[in-house]
C-alpha positions as CSV (number, residue, x, y, z in Angstrom):
1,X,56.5,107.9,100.8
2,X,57.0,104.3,99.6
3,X,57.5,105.8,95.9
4,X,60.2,108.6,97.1
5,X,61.6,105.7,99.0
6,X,62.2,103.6,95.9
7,X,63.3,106.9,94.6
8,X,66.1,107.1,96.8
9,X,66.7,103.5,96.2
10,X,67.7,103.6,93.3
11,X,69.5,107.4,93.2
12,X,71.6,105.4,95.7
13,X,72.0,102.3,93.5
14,X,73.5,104.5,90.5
15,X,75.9,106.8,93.0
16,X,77.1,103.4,94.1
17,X,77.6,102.1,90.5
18,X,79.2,105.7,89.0
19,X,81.6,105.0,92.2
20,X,82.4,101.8,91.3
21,X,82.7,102.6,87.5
22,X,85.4,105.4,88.8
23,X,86.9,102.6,91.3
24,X,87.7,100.6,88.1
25,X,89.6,103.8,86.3
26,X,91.3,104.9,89.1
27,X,92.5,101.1,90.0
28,X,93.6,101.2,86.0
29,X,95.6,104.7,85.6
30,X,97.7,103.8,89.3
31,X,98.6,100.4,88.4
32,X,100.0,100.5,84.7
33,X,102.8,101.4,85.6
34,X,103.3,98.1,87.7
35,X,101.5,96.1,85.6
36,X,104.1,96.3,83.1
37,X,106.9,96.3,85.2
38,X,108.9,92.5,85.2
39,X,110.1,92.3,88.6
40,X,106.8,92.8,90.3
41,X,105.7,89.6,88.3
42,X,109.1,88.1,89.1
43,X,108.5,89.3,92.9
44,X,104.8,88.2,93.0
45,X,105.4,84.8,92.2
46,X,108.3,83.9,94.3
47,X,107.5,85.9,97.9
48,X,106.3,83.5,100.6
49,X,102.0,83.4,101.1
50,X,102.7,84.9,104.7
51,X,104.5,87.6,103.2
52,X,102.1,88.9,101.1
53,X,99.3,88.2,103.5
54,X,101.5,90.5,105.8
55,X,101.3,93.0,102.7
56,X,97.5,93.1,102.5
57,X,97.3,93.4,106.3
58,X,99.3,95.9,106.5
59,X,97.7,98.0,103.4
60,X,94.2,97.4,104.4
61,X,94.1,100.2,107.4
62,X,95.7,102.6,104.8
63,X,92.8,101.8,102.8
64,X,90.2,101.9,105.2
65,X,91.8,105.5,106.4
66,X,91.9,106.9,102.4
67,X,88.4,105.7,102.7
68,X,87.1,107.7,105.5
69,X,89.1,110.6,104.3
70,X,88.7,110.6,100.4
71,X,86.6,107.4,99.8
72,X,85.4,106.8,96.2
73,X,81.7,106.7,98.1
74,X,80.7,109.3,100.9
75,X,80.9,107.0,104.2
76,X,79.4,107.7,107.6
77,X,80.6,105.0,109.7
78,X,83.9,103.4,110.4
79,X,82.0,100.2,109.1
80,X,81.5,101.6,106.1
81,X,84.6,102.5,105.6
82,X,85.8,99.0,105.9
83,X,83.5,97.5,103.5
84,X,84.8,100.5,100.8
85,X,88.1,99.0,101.6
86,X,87.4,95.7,101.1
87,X,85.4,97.0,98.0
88,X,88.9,98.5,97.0
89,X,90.7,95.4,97.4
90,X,88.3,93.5,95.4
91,X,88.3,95.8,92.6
92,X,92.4,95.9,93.0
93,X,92.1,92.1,92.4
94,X,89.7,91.8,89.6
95,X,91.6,94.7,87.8
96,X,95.1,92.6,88.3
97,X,93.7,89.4,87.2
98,X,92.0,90.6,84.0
99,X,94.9,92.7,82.7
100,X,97.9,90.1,83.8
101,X,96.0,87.8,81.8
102,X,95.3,89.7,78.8
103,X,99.3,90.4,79.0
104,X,99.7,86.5,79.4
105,X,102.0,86.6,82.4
106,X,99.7,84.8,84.4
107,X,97.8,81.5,82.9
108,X,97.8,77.4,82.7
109,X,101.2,76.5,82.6
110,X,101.5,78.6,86.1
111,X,101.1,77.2,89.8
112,X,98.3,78.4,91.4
113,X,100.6,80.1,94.1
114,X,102.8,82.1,91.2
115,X,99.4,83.1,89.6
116,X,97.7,84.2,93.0
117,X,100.9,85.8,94.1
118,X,101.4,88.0,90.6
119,X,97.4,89.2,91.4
120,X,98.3,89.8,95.3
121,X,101.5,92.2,94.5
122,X,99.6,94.1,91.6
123,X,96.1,94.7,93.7
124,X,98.2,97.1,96.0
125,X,98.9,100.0,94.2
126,X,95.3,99.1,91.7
127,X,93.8,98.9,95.1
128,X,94.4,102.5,96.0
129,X,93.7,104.0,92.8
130,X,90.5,102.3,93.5
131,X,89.6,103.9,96.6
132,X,91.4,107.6,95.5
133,X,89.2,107.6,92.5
134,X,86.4,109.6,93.5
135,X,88.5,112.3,95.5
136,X,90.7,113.0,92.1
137,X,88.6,111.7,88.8
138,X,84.6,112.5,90.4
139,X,83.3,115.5,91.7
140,X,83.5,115.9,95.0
141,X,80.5,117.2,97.2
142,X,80.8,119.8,100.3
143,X,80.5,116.8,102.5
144,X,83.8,116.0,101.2
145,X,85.7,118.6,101.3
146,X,84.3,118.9,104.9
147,X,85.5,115.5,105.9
148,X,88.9,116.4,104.2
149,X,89.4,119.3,106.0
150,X,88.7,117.6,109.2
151,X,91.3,115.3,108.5
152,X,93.9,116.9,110.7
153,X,97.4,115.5,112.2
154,X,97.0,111.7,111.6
155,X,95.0,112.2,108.3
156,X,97.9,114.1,107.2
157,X,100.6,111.1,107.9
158,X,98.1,109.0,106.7
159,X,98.0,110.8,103.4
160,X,101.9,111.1,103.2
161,X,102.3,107.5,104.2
162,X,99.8,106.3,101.6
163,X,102.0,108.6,99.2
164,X,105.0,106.9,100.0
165,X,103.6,103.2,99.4
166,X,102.6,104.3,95.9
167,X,104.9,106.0,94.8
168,X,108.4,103.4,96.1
169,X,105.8,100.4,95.8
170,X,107.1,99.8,92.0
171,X,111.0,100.6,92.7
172,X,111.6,98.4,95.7
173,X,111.8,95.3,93.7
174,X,114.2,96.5,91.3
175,X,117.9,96.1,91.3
176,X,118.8,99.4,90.7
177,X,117.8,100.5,94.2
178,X,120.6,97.9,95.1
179,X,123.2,99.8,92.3
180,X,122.8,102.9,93.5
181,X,122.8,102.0,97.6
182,X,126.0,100.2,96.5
183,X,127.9,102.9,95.0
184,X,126.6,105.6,97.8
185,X,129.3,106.6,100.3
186,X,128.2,108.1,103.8
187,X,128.6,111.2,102.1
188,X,125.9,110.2,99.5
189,X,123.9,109.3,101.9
190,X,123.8,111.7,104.4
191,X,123.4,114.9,100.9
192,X,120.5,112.4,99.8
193,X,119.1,112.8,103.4
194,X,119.0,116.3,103.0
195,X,117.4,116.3,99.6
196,X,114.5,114.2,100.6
197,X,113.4,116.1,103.5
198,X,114.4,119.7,101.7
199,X,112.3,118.2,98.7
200,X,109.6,117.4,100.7
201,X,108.7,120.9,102.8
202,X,109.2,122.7,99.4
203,X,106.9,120.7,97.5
204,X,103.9,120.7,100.5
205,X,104.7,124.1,101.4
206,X,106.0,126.1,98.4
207,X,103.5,124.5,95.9
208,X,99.6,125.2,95.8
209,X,97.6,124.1,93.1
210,X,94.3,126.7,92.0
211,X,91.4,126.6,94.1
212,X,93.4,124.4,96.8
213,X,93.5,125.1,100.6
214,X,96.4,126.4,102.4
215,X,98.0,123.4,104.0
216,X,100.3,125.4,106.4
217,X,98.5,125.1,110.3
218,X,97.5,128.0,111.9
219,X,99.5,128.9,114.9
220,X,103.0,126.8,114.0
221,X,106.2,128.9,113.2
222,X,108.9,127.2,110.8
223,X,110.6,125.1,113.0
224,X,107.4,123.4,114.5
225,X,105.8,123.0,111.2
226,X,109.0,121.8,109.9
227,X,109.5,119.4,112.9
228,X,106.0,118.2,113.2
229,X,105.0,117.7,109.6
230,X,108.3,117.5,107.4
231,X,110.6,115.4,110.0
232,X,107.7,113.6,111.1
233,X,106.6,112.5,107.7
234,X,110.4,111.5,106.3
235,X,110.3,109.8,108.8
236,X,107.0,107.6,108.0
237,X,108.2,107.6,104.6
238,X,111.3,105.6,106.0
239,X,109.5,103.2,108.0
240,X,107.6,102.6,104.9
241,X,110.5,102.1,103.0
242,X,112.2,99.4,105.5
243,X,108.5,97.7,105.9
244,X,108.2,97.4,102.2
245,X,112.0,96.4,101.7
246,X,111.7,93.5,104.7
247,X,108.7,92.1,103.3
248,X,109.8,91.8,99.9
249,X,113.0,90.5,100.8
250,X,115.5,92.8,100.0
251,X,117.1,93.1,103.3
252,X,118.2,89.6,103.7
253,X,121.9,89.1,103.8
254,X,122.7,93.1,104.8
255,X,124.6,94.8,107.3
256,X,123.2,97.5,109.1
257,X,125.2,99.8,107.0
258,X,124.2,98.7,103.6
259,X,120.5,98.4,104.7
260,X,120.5,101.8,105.6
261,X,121.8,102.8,102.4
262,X,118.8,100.9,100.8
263,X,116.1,102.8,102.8
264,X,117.6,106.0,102.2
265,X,117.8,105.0,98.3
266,X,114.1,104.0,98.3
267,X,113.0,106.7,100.9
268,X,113.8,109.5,98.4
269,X,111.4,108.6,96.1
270,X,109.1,108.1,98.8
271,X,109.5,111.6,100.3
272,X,108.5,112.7,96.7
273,X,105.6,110.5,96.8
274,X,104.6,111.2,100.4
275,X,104.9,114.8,100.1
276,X,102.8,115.0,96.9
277,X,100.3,113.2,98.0
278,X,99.9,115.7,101.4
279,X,100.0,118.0,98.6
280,X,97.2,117.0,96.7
281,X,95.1,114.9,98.5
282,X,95.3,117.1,101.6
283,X,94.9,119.6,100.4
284,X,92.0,119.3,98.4
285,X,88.9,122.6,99.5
């Protein structure tokens, strides 16, 4: 018994190190595109330390919900889950600093609050690719797709609100969100509206990828699903949007009109995001 114990031991020990070694790829692949993208440095070393503190609070229940859901390591306890989290985080972190410094946009001549700040922005988005590695780059076990098919109504605006950080998290600092909310007129806004949430129930319900479950409920007819599910997740997608826009900043100085106009702007891209995410995370068999 003591040998099959060390057995298991150690069976355990290289599942956890495979994981991690996926953690590391998946933080790599979602971040690039952020990594090389000027205003997050620009956005990273300027925001205020509560502001991004804010930030990781307010990404680390995402986290610990993509965890329970599609964790790059089978959990069984809520505890767990927050320790893959913070294992997430930590691997978001490492990931930032190593490649920002081998892109020398973080070293010497900078403050130790522009350096720590150009990390904090760029662990997000590495963060989640750390934590969705195993559902998308390993092999997922029937314990898995169990656990994802129990997900149900909040997993699912989990999933779409997790898609919508990722996918806007990159766009919100730049100014041509603020060149295109500029030039909108209500008009604009009200077709782009329209787009976003058409976009969205096409893309989660029209699409379906081989081998994938059915993601429409059992028992809903069109207008509850598209109530409950589209409406309901444009909507998170929104709120995203207006979180992420407050918290960098970029609603300081607006009127209610032209802030709206920024949230619609962003939340389009977001929807996309969000919905793709539901489509593909969600609905994973």
């Amino acid at each position: 018994m003591p040998a099959l114990s060390a057995e298991r031991r150690r069976e355990i020990e290289r599942g956890f190190l495979v994981a991690l070694a996926r953690a590391f790829g998946g933080a790599i692949v979602f971040v690039l595109p952020v990594l090389m993208t000027m205003e997050m440095w620009q956005l990273g070393g300027s925001m205020e330390p509560g502001r991004l503190m804010l930030l990781l609070l307010a990404v680390l229940p995402l986290l610990v919900g993509l965890s329970h859901y599609i964790g790059f390591q089978e959990t069984e306890t809520w505890l767990d889950d927050v320790r893959d989290a913070l294992v997430a985080l930590l691997v978001g972190f490492v990931t930032s600093t190593v490649v920002l410094t081998l892109f020398g946009v973080i070293g010497p001549s900078q403050s130790l609050d522009e350096m720590l700040g150009a990390i904090v922005i760029q662990a997000v988005p590495a963060s989640f690719g750390a934590v969705i590695a195993q559902g998308q780059l390993g092999q997922g076990d029937e314990a898995d797709r169990s656990r994802n098919r129990r997900a149900g109504y909040a997993g699912d605006l989990l999933f779409l609100a997790a898609g919508a950080v990722f996918l806007c998290f990159n766009i919100a600092p730049t100014e041509e969100v603020d060149l295109i909310a500029a030039s909108m007129t209500p008009f604009h806004a009200l077709a782009l509206v329209a787009l976003s949430i058409v976009s969205m129930h096409a893309i989660v319900y029209s699409v379906q990828f081989r081998g994938q479950a059915a993601l429409r409920p059992e028992g809903l007819g069109f207008f509850s699903l598209f109530v409950c599910y589209t409406l309901a997740g444009y909507a998170v997608a929104l709120l995203v949007c207006a979180a992420m826009l407050w918290d960098f900043g970029r609603l300081e100085g607006l009127g209610p009109g032209a802030a709206l106009r920024l949230v619609v702007v962003l939340g389009f891209p977001a929807s996309i995001g969000a919905a793709f995410a539901r489509l593909i995370v969600g609905g994973q068999s």
